[in-house]
C-alpha positions as CSV (number, residue, x, y, z in Angstrom):
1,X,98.7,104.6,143.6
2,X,97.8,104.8,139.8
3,X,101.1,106.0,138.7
4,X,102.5,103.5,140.6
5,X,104.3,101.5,137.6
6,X,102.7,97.9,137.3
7,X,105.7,96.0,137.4
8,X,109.6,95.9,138.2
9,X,110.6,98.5,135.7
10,X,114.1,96.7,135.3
11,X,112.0,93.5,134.1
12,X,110.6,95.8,131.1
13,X,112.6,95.7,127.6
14,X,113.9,98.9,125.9
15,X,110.8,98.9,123.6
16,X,108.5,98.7,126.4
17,X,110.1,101.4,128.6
18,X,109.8,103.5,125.2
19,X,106.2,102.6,125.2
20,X,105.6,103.4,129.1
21,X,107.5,107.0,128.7
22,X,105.0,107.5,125.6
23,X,102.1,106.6,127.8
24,X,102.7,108.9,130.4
25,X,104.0,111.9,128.0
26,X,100.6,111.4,126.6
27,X,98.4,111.6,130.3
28,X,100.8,114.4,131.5
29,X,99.8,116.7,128.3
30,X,96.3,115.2,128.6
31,X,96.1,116.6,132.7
32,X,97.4,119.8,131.5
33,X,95.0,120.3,128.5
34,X,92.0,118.9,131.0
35,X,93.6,121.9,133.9
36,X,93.5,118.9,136.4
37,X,94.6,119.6,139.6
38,X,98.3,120.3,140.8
39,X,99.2,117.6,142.9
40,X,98.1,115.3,140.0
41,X,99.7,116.9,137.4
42,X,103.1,116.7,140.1
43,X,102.4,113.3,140.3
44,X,102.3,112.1,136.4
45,X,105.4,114.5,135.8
46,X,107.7,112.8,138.8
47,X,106.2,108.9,137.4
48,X,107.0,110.9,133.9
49,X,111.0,111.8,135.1
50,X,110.9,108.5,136.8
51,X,110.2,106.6,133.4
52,X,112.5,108.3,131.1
53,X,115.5,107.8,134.1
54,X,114.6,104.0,133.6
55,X,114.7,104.3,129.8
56,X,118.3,106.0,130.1
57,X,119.7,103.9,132.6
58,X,118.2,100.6,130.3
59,X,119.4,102.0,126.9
60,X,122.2,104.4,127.5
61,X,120.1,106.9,125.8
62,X,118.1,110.0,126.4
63,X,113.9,109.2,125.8
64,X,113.2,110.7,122.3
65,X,109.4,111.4,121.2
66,X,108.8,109.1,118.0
67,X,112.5,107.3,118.0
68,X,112.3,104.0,119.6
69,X,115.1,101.9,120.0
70,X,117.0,99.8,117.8
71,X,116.5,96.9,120.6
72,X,118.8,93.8,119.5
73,X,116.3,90.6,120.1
74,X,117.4,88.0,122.9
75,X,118.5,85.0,121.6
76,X,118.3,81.9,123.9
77,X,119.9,82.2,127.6
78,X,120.1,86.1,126.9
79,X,122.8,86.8,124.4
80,X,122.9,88.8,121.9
81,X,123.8,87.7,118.4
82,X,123.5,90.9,116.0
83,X,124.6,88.8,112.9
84,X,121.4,87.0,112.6
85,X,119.4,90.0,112.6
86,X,116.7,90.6,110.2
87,X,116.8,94.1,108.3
88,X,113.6,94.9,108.1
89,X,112.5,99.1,106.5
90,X,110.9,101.0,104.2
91,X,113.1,99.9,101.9
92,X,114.7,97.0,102.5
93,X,113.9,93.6,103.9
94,X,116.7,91.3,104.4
95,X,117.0,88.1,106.1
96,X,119.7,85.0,106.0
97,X,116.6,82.3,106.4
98,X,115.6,80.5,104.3
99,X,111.9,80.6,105.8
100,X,111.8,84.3,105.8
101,X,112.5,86.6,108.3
102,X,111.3,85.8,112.1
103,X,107.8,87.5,112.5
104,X,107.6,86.8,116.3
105,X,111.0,88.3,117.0
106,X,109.6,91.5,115.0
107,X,106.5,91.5,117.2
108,X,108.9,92.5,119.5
109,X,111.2,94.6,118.2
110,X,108.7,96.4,116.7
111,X,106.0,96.8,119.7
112,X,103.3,95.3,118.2
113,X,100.4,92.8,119.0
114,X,100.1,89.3,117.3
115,X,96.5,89.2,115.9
116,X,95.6,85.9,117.9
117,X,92.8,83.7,117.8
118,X,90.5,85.7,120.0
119,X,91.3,88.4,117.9
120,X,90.3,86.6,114.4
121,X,86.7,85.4,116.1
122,X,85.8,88.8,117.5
123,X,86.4,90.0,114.1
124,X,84.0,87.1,112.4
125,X,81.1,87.7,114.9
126,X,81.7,92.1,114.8
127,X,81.5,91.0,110.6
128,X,79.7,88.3,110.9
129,X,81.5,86.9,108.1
130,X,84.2,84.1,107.7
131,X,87.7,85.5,108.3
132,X,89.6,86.2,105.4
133,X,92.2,83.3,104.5
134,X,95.1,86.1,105.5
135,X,93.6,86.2,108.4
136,X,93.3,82.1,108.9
137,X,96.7,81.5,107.8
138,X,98.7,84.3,109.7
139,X,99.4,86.4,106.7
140,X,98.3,89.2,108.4
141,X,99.7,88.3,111.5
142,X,99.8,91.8,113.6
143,X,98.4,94.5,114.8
144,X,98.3,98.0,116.4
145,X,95.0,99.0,118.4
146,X,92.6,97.0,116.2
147,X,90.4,95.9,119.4
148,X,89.7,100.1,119.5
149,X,88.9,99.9,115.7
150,X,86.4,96.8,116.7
151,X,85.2,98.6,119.9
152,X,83.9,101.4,117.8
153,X,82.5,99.7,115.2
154,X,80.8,97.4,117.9
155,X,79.3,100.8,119.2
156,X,78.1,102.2,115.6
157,X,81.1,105.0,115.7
158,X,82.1,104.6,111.8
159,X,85.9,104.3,111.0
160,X,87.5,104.5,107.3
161,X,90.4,102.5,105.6
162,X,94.0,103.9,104.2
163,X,96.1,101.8,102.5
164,X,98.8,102.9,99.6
165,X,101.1,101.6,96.7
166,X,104.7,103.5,95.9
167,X,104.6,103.1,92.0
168,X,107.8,102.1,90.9
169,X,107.6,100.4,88.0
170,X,104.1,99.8,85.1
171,X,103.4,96.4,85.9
172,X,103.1,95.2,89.0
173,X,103.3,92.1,90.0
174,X,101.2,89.3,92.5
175,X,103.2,90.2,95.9
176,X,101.7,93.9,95.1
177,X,97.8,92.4,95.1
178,X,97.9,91.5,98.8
179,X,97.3,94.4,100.3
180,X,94.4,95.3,98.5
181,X,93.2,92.2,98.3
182,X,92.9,92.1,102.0
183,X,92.0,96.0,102.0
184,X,88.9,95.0,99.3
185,X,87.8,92.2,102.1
186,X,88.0,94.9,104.6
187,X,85.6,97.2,103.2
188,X,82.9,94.8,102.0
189,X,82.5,93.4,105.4
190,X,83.2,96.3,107.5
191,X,80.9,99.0,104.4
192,X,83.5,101.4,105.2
193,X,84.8,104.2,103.1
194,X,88.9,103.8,101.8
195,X,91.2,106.0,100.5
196,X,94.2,104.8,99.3
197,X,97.4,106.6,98.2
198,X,100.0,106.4,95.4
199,X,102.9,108.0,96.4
200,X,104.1,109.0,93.1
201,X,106.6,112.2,95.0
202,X,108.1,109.4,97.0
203,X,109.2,107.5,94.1
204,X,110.7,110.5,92.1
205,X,112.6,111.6,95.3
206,X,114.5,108.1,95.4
207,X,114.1,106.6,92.1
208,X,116.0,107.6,89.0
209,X,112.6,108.7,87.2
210,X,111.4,112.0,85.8
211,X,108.4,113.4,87.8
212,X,106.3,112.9,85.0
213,X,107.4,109.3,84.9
214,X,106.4,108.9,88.0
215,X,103.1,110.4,87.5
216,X,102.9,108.0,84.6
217,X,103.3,105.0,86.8
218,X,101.0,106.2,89.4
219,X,98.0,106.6,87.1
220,X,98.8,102.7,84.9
221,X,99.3,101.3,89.2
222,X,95.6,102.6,89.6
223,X,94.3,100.5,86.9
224,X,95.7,97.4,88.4
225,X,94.3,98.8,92.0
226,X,90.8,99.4,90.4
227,X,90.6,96.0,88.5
228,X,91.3,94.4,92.2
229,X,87.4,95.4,92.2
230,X,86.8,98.2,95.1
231,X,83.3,100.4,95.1
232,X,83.9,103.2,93.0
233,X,81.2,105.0,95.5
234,X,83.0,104.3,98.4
235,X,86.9,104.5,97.3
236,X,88.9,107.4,96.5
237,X,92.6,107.0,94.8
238,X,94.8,110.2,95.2
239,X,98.4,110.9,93.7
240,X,100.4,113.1,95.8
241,X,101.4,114.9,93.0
242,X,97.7,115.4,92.1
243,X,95.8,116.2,95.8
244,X,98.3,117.9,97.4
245,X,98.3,121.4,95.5
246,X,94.2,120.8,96.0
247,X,93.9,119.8,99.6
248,X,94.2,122.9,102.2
249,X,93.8,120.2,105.1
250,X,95.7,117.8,103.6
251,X,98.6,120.1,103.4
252,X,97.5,121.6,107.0
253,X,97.9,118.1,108.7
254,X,101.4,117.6,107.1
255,X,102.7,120.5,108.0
256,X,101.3,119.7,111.6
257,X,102.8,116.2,111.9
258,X,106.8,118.2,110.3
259,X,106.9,120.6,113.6
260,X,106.5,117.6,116.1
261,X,109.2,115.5,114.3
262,X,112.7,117.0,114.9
263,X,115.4,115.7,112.2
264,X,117.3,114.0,114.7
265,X,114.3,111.8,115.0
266,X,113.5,110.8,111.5
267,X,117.1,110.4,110.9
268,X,116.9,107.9,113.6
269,X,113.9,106.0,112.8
270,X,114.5,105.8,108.7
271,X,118.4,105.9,108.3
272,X,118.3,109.6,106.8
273,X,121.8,110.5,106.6
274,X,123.2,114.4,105.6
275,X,123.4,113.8,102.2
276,X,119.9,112.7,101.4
277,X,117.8,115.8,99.9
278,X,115.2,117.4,101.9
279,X,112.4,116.3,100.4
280,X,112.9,112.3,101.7
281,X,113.3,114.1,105.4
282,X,110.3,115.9,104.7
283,X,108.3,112.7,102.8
284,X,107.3,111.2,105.9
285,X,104.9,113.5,107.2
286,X,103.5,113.2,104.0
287,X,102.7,109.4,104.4
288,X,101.2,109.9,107.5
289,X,98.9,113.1,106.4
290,X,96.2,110.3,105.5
291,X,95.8,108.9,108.7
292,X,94.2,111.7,109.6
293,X,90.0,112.7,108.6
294,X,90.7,116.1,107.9
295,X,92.8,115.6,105.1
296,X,89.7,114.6,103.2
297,X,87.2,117.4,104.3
298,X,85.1,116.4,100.8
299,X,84.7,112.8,102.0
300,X,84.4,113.3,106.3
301,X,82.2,117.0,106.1
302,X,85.0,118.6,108.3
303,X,84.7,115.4,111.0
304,X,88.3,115.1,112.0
305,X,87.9,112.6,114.7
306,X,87.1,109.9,112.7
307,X,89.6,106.2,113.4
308,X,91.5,105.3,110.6
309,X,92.8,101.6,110.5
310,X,95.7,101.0,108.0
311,X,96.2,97.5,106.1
312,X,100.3,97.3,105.2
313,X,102.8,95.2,105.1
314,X,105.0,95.5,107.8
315,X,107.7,97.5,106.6
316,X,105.9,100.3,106.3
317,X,105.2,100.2,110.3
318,X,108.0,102.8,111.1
319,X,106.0,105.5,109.3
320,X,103.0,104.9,111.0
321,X,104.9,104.8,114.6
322,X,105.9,108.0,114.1
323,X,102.3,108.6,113.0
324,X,101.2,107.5,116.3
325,X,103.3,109.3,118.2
326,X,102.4,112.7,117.2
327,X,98.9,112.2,116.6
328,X,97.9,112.8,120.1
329,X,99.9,115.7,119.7
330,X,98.3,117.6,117.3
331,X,94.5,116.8,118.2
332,X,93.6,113.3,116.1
333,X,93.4,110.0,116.9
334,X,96.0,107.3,116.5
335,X,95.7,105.5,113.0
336,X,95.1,101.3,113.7
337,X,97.5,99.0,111.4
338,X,97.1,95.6,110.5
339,X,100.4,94.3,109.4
340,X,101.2,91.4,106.5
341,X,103.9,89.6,106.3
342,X,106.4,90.1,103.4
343,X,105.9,88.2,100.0
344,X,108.5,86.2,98.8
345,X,110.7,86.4,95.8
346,X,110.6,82.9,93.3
347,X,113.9,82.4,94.7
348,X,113.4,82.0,98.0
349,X,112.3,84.2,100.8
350,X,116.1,85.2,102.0
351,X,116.2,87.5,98.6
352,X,114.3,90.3,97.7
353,X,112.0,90.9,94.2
354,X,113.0,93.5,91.9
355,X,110.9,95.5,89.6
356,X,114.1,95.6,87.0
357,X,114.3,91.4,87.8
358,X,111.2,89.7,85.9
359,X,111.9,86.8,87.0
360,X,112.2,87.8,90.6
361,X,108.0,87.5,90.6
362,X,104.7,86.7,88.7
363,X,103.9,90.1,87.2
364,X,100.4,91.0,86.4
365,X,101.5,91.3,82.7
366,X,102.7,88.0,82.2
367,X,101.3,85.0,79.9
368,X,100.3,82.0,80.8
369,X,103.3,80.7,79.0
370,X,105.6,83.2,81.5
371,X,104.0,82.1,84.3
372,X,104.7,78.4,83.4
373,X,108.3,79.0,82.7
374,X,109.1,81.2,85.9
375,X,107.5,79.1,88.1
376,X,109.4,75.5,86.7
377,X,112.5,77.3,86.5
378,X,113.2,79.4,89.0
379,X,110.8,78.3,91.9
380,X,112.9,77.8,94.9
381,X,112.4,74.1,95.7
382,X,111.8,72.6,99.3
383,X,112.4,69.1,97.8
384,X,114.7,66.5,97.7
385,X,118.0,66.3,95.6
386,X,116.7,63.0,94.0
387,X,113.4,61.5,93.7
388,X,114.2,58.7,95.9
389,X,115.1,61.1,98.9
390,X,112.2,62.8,98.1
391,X,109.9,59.8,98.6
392,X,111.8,58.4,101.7
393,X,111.7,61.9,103.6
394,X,109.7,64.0,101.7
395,X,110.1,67.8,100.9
396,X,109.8,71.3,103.5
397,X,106.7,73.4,103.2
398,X,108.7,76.0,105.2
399,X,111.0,77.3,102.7
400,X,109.3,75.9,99.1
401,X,108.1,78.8,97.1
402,X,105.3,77.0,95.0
403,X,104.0,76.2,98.7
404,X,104.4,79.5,100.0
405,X,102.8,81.0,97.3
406,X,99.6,78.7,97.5
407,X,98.9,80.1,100.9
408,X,98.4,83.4,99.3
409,X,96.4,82.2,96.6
410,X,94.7,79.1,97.0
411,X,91.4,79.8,99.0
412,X,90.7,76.6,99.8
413,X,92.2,75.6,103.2
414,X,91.3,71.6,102.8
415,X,92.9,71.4,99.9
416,X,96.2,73.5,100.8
417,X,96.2,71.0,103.8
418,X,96.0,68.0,101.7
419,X,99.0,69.5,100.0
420,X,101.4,70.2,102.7
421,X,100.9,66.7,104.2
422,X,101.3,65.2,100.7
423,X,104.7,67.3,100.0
424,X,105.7,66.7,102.9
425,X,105.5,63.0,103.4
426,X,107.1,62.8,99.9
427,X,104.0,61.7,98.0
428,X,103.8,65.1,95.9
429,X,106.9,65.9,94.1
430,X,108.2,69.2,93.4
431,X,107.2,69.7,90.1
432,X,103.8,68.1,90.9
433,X,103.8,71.3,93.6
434,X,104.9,73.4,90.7
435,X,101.8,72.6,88.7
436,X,99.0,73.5,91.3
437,X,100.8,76.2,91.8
438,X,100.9,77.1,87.8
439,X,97.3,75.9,87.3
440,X,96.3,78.6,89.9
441,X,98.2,81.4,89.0
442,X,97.3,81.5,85.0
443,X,93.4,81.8,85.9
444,X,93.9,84.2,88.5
445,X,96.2,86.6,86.2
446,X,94.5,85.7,83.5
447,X,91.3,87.2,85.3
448,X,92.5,90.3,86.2
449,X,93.8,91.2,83.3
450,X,90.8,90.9,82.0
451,X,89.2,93.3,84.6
452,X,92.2,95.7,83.9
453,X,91.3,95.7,80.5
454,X,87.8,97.0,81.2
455,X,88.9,100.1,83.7
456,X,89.5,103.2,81.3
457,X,91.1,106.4,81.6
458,X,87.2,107.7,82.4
459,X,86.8,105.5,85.4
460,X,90.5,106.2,86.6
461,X,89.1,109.9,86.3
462,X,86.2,109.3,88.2
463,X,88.0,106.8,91.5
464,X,90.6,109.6,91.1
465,X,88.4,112.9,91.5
466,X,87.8,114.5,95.1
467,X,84.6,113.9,96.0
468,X,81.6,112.7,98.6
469,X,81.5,108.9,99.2
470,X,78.4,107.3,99.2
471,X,78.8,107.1,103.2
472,X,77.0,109.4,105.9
473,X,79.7,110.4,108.9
């Protein structure tokens, strides 16, 4: 009875069929490979057939490895309202909230698990270290398979970290810190070896740049990466354009991950169309290469089994669930995410920042004077249209910029607290919000530039080289 399904099949949604007919793809091929016996191979293949009729009666649609659905999200008594869809890819992220975009409907949509309280405490006693303030205040807020990552780590099996930055522009700005803020946390408490990419051949391939421009970019992004303060002993920064012509298993895995993805289904999960060149098809299997141990035979010594657990935001999930997919597939283990929410533009967290907008974001090159001016004028306020409304009901944490942004920033949860309640019984004013906010961005810019200023084209050399880590696999 273990193939039984667990539940009334027509009770499951059309991401969790997908995930069911994924599940039992995967034990079917692993019977085979493990030459179990007949009638139990029979029997995962019929509960296999039986699955992927479920998924086509649900959707409409034949199953397809590494395609989920485009499931539309329920919206109370079980209608359907498309409009008030979020976009939410690679390369766009749209929403018509004012809040931002609705991260328990993308929980859903996208199959993932909400990092919950249980979660966030198994981490502090595995790290015996307070959680990170992402962590506290749902900035990370999901997760794929980081109970295995913990499980391991519990059990003295060693894992390593991948995270990555698409340089688009010179300067980057605050939004582009988080990440490796969070990643930097990660490998202090964990002691764990990261590689992290800069995906200089993506950037070429859809940006109006010259390759060398985007090589250019890459190499000024990994000053700002490096100043962020990672172990130069344990961390290793790669361009594309630089370590794939080096890397034999680098290029072996991508090549791996292209013949298990038909075009079919990367048109499907990224929006490819026919007119797009080949090499944005093909760019995918270059993202997920890293995921993967044996990309990096200097750093693992040929171990290609080891778990890799991916910090992101979470529009870069699609890549890794195609990641996932194949990775059974071709003999490695299935990366782990942790997913951030999006960062929001000054102007509110419906519209989108903009390397070619300054004043879309707080770059890392501004002066405390920019800072000052960006954030007074073009802020998006939660407050009231007078000062006497703003007293008598006070002003909305949920859509005010200067607050949003202090939950990034400001470490100290007491004090962001105090705050909230303050703006939001209509003590604080807006522009009294503006200036904590102001008074803690100009130190904090001010500081890394200073670090940036100290990382020279020697020690970009040196966290860019192909080497051992100081780590024993």
């Amino acid at each position: 009875m273990a193939d039984s399904p667990n539940c009334d099949l027509k009770s499951l949604s059309p991401l969790q069929l997908f995930e069911r007919v994924t599940e039992q793809g995967e034990k079917v091929r692993a019977l085979k490979a493990g030459k179990a016996p007949k009638d139990e191979i029979d029997a995962a293949v019929r509960m296999l057939l039986s699955l992927k009729l479920s998924y086509k009666t649900t959707t409409g649609q034949d199953y397809q490895a590494g395609l989920p659905p485009k499931d539309l999200v329920l919206i109370n008594n079980g209608t359907t309202k498309e409009e008030d869809e979020d976009l939410v890819d690679p390369w766009n992220v749209q929403t018509s909230n004012a809040k931002g975009v609705d991260y328990d409907k993308l929980i859903v949509r996208f199959g993932s698990s909400k990092i919950d309280t249980d979660l966030i405490n198994r981490i502090e006693r595995a790290t015996g270290q307070k959680p990170h303030h992402f962590l506290r205040r749902g900035i990370f807020f999901s997760h794929r398979d980081m109970d295995q990552v913990l499980d391991a780590y519990e059990n003295k099996k060693p894992f390593y970290l991948y995270t990555g930055r698409g340089p688009s522009s010179q300067a980057m700005h605050v939004g582009h810190l988080i990440p490796f803020m969070f990643t930097k946390w990660l490998q202090e408490v964990f002691d764990v070896p990261l590689v992290i990419q800069l995906t200089d051949d993506e950037k070429y391939l859809w940006k109006d740049m010259t390759i060398e421009k985007a090589y250019d970019y890459a190499r000024e992004n990994a000053k700002d990466i490096i100043a962020c303060g990672f172990d130069i002993n344990k961390t290793f920064i790669f361009s594309d354009l630089d370590y794939l012509g080096t890397s034999a298993g680098f290029y072996k895995n991508i090549v791996k991950v292209q013949k298990h993805v038909t075009f079919n289904q990367v048109k499907g999960i990224f929006g490819f169309t026919d007119s797009d060149c080949i090499g944005k098809i093909s760019f995918p299997a270059i993202q997920a290469a890293p995921s993967f141990s044996s990309s990096f035979p200097q750093i693992f010594s040929g171990k290609e089994n080891v778990q890799c657990l991916i910090p992101c935001a979470i529009d870069q999930d699609p890549y890794f669930r195609m990641t996932r997919d194949v990775a059974p597939r071709i003999g490695q283990p299935k990366p782990a995410l942790l997913h951030s929410v999006f960062f929001p533009a000054l102007q509110g967290a419906q519209t989108k920042m903009s390397a070619s907008d300054p004043n879309s974001s707080i770059f890392l090159t501004d002066t405390p004077k920019q800072i000052k001016t960006k954030i007074n004028k073009h802020a998006f306020s939660g407050g009231r249209d007078t000062i006497e409304e703003h007293r008598k009901y006070g002003g909305n944490c949920d859509v005010d910029v200067s607050f949003m942004y202090l939950t990034f920033f400001l470490e100290d949860d007491d004090r962001l607290e105090q705050l909230k309640q303050a703006y939001t019984s209509g003590e604080l004013l807006t522009g009294e919000l503006k200036k904590v906010l102001i008074e803690t961005m100009q130190p904090l810019v001010a500081a890394h530039q200073e670090r940036r200023k100290q990382v020279t084209d020697e020690i970009v050399k040196q966290f860019m080289t192909p080497r051992k880590l100081a780590f024993e696999f």
